[in-house]
N, C-alpha and C positions, 0 to 999 in steps of 0.2 A: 394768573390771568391768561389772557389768551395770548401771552406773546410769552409766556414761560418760558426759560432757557436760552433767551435772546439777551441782547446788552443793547443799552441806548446812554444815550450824553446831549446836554445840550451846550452850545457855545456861542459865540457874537460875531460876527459879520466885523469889515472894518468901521461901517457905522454903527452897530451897535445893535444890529436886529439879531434874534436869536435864529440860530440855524439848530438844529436835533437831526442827528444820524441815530440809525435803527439798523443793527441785525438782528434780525429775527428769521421765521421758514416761515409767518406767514402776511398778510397782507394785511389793512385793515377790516375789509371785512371776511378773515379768516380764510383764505383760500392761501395754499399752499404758495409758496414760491423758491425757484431755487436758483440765487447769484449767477449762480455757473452755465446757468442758459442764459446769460443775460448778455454773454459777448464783451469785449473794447478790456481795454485797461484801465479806462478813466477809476480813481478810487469810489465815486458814487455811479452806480447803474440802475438807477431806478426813483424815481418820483414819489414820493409817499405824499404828503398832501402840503397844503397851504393855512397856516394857524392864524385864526385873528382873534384877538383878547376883546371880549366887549363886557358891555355894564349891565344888561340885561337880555340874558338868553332867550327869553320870548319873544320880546321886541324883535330881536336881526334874527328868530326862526321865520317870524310873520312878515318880514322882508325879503327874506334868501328863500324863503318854500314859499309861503302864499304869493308874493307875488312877485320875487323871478323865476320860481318854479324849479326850483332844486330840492332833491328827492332826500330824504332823511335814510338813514342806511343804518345810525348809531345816533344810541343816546346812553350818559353815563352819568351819575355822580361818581369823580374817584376818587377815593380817598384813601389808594395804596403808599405807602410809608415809600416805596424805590420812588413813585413818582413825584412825591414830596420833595426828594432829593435828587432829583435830575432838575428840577422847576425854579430848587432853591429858595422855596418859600415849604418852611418843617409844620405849619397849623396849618394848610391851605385845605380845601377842600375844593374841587376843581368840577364845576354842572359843563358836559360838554355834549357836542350833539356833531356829527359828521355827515357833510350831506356829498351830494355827487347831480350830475346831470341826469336828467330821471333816464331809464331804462339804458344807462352806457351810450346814450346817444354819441358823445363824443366821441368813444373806441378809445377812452385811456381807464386807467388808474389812479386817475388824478382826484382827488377830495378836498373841499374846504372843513375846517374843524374851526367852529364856535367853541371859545372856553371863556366861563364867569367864574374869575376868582373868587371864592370867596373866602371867609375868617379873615383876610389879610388885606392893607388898604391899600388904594390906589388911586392913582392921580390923574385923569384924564390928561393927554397929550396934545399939544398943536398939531394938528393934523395937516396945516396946508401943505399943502404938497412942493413945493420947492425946500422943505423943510429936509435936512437930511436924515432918513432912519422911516421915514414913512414910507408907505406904499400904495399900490391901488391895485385892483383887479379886475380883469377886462374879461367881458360878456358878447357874443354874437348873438344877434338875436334878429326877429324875420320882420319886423317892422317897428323900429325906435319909437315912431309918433305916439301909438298907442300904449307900449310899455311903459315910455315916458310918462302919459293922463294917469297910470297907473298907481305909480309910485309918486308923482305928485300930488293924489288924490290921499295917500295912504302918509303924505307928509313928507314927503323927502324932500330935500335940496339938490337946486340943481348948481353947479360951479363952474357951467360954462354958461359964456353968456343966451347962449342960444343953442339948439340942436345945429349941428355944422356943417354942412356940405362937403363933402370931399372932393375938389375941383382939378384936382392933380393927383399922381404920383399911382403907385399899384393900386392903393383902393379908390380911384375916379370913380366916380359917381356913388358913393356911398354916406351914409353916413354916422355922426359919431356925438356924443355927449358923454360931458363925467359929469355926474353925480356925486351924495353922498348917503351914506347908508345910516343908522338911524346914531352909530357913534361917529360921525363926522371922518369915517373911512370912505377915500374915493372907489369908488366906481363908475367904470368905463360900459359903454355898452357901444357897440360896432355895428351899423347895419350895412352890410356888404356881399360880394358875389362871388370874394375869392375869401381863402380860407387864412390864418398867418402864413404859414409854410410857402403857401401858395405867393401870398405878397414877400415873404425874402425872396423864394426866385427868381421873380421878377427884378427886385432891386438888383440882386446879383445881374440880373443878364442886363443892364442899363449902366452899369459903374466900370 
């Protein structure tokens, strides 16, 4: 496969989420890379993506592409025997699809990967979110109102009571909603004028 000669592992968080290291030379969508330009000491230098297990890979493609509009880069059934055995589950067969922000707009490397188990069964999760082990994933986007008609048209939930004003603090005047996406995974969406980075250094110069 295209990460031939590389080693990968998966392992658990103190709450129990799986975290997976990768070396490999190349990236997910196969562009070369190499550690040693990467700087620091920290043991990890690089971001490879964001995994979320869902029940139906069409469903959250017609959520995440059609309408937040993230760009599909990979799609795979895999059904290699090493990935069987990093994943932990030896029958699985594993439908995945890797998307990204269309054209690099963001300026990273950053990817979401949709993966549908399947041969092997699984439980849906409580997903509220005060729950420990769950997660959510936040979205900037240039007008909430509308996104929002969007995905509430296309069926989603929403988990805040209302879209919210941001009345204080680095993002003032912005604002913000979570959602859920079509397996009861939160999603945030931000509408604002500074960027994150932008609102830590703010926080920083106020504390």
């Amino acid at each position: 496969g295209p990460m031939e000669g590389g080693k990968i592992i998966s392992c658990k968080d103190p709450d129990g989420i799986r975290i997976q290291f990768r070396e490999t030379h190349t990236t997910l969508e196969l562009t070369s890379r190499d550690p040693a330009q990467r700087g620091g000491t920290s043991p990890v230098n690089e971001f490879s993506h964001l995994g979320l297990n869902v029940s139906d890979l069409e469903r959250s493609l017609e959520f995440y592409r059609d309408h937040l509009g993230l760009e599909v880069v990979a799609e795979q059934l895999v059904q290699a025997e090493y990935m069987r055995r990093v994943v932990g589950y030896l029958e699985a067969d594993i439908n995945t699809a890797v998307l990204r922000l269309p054209g690099r707009i963001s300026g990273t490397q950053s990817y979401l990967e949709l993966s549908e188990y399947q041969n092997v069964s699984g439980v849906p999760i409580n997903t509220e979110h005060a729950n420990p082990g769950t997660c959510h994933i936040a979205f900037y986007v240039d007008d909430i109102d509308v996104t929002w008609g969007k995905l509430e048209a296309f069926g989603s939930e929403m988990v805040s009571t209302r879209i919210v004003d941001l009345c204080d603090g680095p993002l003032e005047g912005g604002k913000v909603v979570y959602i859920e996406d079509p397996d009861g995974i939160r999603v945030e969406l931000i509408q604002a004028k500074i960027s994150l980075t932008e609102a830590v250094e703010v926080s920083e110069s106020v504390m």
